[in-house]
HTML snippet that shows the backbone in 3Dmol.js (N, CA, C, O; Angstrom):
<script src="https://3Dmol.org/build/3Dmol-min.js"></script>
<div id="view" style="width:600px;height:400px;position:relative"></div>
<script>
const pdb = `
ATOM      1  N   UNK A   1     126.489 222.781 221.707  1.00  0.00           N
ATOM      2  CA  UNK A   1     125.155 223.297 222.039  1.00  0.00           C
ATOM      3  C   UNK A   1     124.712 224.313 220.995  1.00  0.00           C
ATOM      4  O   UNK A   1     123.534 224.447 220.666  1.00  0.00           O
ATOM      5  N   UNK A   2     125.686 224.999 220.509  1.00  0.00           N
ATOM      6  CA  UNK A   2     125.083 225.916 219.637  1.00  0.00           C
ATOM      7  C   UNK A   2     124.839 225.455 218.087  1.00  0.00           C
ATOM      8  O   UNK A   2     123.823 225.742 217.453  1.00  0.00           O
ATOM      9  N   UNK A   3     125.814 224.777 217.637  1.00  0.00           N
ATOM     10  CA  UNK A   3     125.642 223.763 217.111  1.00  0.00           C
ATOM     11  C   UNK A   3     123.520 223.458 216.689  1.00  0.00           C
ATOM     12  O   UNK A   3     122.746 223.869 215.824  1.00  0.00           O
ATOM     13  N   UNK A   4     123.409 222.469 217.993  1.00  0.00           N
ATOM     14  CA  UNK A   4     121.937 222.073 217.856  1.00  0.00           C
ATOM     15  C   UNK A   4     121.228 223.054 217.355  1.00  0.00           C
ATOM     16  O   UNK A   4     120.485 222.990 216.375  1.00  0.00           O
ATOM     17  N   UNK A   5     121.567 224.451 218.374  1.00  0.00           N
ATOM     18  CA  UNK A   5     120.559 225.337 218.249  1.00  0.00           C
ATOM     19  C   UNK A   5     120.483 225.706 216.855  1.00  0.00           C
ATOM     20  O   UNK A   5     119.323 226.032 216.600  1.00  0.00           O
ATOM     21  N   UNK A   6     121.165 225.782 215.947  1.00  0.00           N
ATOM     22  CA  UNK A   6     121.570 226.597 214.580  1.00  0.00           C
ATOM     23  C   UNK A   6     120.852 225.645 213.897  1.00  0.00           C
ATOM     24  O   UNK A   6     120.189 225.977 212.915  1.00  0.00           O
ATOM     25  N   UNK A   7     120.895 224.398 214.317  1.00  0.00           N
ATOM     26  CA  UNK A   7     120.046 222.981 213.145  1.00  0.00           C
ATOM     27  C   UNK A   7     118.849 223.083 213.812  1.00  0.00           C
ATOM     28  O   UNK A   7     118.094 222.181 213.451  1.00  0.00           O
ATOM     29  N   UNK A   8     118.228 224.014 214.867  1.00  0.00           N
ATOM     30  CA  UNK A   8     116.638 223.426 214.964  1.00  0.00           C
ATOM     31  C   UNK A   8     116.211 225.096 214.169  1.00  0.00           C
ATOM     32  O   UNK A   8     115.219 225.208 213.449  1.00  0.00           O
ATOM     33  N   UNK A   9     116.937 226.000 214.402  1.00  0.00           N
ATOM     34  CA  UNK A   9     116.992 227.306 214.086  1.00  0.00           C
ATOM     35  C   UNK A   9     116.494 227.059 212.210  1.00  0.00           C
ATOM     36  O   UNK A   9     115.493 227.358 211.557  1.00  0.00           O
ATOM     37  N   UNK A  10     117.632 226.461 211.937  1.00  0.00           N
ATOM     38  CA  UNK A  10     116.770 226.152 209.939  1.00  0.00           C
ATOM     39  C   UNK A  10     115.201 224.838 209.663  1.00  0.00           C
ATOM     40  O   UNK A  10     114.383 224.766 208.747  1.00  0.00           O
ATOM     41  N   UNK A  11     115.375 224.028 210.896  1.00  0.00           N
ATOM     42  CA  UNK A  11     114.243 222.833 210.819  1.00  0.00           C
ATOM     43  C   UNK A  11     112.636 223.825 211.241  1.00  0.00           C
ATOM     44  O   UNK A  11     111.560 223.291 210.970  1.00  0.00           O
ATOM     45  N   UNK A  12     112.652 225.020 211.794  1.00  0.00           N
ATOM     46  CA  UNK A  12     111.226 225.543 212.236  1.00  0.00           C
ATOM     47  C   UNK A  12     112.306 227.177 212.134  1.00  0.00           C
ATOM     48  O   UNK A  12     112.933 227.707 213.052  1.00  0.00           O
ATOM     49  N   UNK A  13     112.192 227.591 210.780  1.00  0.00           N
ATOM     50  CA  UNK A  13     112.620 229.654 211.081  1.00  0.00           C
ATOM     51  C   UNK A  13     111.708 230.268 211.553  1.00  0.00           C
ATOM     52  O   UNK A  13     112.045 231.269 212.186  1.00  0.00           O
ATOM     53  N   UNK A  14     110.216 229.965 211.464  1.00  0.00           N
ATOM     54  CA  UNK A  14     109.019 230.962 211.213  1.00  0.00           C
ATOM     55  C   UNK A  14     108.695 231.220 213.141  1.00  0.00           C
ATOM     56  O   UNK A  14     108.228 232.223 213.679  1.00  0.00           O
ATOM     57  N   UNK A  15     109.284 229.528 213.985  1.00  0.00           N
ATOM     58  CA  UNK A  15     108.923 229.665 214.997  1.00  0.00           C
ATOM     59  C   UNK A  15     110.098 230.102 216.245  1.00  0.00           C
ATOM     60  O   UNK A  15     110.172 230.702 217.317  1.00  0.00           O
ATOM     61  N   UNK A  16     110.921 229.343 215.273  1.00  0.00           N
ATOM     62  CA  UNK A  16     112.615 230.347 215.844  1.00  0.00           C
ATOM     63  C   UNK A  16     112.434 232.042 215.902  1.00  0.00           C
ATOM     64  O   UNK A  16     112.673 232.756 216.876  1.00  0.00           O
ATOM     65  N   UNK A  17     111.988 232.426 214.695  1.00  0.00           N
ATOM     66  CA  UNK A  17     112.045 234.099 214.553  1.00  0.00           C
ATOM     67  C   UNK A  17     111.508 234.729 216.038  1.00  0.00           C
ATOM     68  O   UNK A  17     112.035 235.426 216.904  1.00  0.00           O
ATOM     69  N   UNK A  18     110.102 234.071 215.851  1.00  0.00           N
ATOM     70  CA  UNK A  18     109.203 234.743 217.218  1.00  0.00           C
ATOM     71  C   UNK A  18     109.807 234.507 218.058  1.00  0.00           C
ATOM     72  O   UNK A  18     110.218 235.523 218.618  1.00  0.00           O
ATOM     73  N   UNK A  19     110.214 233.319 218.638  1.00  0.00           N
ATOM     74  CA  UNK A  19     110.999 233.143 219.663  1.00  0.00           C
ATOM     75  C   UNK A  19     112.476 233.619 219.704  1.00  0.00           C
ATOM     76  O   UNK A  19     113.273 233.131 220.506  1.00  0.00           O
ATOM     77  N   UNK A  20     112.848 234.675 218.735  1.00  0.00           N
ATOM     78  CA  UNK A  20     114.291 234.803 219.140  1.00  0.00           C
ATOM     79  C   UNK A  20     113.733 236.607 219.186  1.00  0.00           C
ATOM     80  O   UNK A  20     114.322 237.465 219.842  1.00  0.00           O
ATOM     81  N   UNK A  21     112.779 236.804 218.530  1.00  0.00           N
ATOM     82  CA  UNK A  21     112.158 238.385 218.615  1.00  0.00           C
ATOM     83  C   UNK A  21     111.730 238.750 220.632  1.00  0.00           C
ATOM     84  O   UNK A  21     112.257 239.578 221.375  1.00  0.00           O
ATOM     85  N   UNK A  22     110.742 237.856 220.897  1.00  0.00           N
ATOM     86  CA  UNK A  22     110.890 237.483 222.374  1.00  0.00           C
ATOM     87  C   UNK A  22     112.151 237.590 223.621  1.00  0.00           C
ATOM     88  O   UNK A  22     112.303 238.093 224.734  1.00  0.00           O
ATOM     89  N   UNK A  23     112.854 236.829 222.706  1.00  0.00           N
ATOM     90  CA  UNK A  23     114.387 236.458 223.800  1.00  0.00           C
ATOM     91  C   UNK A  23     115.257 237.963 223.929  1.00  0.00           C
ATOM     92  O   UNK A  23     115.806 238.382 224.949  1.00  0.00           O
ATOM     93  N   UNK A  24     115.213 238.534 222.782  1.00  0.00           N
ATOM     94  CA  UNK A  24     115.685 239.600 222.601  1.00  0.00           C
ATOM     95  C   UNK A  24     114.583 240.998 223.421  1.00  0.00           C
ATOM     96  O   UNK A  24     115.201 241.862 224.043  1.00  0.00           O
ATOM     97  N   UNK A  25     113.281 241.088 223.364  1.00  0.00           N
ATOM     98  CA  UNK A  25     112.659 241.625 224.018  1.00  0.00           C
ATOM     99  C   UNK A  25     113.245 241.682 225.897  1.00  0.00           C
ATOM    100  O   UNK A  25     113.393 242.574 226.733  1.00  0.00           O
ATOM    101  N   UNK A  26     113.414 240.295 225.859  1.00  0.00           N
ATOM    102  CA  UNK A  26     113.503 240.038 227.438  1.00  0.00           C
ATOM    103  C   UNK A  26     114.795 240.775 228.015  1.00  0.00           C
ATOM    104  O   UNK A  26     114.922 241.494 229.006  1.00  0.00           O
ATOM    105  N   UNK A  27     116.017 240.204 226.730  1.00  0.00           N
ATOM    106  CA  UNK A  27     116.979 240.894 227.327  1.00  0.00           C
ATOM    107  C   UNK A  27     117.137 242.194 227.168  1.00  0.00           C
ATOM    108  O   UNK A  27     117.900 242.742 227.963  1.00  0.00           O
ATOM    109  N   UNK A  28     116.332 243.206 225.896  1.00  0.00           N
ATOM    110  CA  UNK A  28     116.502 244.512 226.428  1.00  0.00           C
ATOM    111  C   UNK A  28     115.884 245.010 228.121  1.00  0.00           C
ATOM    112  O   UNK A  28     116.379 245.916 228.792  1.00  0.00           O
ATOM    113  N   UNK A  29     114.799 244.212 228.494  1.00  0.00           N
ATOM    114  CA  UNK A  29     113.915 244.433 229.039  1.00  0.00           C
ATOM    115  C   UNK A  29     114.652 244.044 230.091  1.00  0.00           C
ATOM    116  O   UNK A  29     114.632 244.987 230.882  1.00  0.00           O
ATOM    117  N   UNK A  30     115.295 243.159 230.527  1.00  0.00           N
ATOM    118  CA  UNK A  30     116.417 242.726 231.623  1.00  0.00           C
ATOM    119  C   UNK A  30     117.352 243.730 232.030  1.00  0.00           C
ATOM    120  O   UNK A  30     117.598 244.145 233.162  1.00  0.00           O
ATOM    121  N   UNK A  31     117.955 244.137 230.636  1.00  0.00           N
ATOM    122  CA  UNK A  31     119.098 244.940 230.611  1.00  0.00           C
ATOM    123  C   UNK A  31     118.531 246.368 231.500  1.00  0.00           C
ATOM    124  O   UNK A  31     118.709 246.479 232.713  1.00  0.00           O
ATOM    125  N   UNK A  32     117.830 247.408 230.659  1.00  0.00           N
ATOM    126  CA  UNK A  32     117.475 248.343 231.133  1.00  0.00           C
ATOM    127  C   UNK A  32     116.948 248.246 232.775  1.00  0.00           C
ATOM    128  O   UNK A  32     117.460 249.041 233.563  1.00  0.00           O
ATOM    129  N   UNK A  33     116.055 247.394 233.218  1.00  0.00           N
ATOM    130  CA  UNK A  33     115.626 247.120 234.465  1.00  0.00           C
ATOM    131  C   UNK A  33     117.569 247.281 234.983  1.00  0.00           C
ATOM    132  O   UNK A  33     118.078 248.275 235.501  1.00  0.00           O
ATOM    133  N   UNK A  34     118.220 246.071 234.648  1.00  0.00           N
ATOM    134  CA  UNK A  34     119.639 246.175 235.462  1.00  0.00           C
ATOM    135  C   UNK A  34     119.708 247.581 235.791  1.00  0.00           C
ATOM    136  O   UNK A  34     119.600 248.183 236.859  1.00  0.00           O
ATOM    137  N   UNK A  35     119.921 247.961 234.561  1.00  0.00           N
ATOM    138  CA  UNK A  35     120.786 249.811 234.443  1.00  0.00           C
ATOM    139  C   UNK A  35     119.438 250.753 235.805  1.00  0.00           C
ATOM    140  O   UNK A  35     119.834 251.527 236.677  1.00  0.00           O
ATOM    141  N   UNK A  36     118.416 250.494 235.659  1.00  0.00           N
ATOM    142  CA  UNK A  36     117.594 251.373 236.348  1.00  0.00           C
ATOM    143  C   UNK A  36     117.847 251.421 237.747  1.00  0.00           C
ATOM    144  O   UNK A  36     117.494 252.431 238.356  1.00  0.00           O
ATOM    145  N   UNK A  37     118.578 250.193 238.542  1.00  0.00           N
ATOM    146  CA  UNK A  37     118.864 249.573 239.664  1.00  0.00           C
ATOM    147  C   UNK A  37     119.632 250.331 240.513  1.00  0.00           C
ATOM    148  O   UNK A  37     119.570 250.696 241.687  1.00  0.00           O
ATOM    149  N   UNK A  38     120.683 250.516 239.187  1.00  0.00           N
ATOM    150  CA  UNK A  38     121.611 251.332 239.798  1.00  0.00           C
ATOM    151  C   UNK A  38     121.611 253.021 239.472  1.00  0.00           C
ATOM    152  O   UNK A  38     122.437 253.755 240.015  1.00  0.00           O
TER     153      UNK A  38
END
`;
const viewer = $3Dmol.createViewer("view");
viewer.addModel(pdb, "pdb");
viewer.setStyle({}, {cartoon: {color: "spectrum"}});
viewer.zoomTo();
viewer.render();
</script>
């Protein structure tokens, strides 16, 4: 699986980037919410 991801990751970088700038948004944004919970 990761594999794929790494070959679509070089076939589109410009649209990978945003979308991995995003993914990373979410999980700080996940993370901290967690931590606030408790």
């Amino acid at each position: 699986m990761l594999g794929d991801g790494n070959q679509a990751m070089s076939t589109i970088p410009g649209f990978n980037q945003i979308q991995f700038e995003g993914f990373c948004r979410f999980i700080d944004h996940g993370l901290t919410e967690e931590l606030y919970k408790f």
